[in-house]
C-alpha positions in Angstrom: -37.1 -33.0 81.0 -38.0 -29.5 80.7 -41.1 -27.9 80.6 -41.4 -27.3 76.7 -40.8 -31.4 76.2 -43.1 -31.9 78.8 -46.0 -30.3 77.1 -44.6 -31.5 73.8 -45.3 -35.1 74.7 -48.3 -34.2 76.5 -49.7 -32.7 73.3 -48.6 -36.1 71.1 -50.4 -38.1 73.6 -53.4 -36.1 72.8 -52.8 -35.8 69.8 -52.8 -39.6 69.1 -55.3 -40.5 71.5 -59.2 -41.7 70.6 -60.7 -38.9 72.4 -58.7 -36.4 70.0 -59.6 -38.7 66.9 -63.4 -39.0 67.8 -63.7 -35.9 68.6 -62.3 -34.2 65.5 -63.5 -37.1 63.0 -67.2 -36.8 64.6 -67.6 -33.0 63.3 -66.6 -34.1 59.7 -68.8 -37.2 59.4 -71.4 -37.0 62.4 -72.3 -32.9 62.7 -71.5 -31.5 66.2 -69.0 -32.7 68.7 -69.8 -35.0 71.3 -69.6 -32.2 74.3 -67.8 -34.8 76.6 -64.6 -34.7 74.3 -64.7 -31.0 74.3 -62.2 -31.4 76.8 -59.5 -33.2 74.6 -59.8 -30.2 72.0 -59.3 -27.7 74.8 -56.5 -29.3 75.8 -54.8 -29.3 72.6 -55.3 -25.9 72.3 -53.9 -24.6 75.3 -51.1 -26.8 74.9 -50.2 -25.6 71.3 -50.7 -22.0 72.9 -48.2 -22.4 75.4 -45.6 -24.1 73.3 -45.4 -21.3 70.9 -45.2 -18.6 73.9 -42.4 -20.9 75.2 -40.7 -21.3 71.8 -41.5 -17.7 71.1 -39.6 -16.9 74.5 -36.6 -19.0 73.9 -36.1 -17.0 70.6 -36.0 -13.6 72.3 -33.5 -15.1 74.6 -31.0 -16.2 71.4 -31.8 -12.7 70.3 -28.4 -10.0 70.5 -29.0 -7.4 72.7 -30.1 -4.1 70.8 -27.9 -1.2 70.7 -29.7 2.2 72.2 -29.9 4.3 69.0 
């Protein structure tokens, strides 16, 4: 498994979990966030960060090389 399917099943763990539910459905119904699920939240974030860098990567890679004008 590479890295980029790594964190893509790290972040539909999270993503799925009750922390990431609670925390998210808590700000809609109950006002602020429960601070001991910001965690969960962070976590999500920096994953979904560094899957677009890697995905962003990857598509410079497929990229032809440009021809010096």
């Amino acid at each position: 498994m590479d890295r980029l399917e790594e964190l893509q099943a790290e972040l539909r763990r999270l993503l799925h979990s009750f922390e990431y539910a609670y925390a998210m459905g808590a700000r809609r119904t109950m006002g602020e966030r429960d601070p001991r699920l910001d965690w969960v939240v962070e976590r999500v974030e920096a994953l979904e960060r560094e899957i677009v860098a890697l995905r962003a990567a990857a598509a410079d890679d497929d990229l032809p090389p440009q021809a010096d004008r």
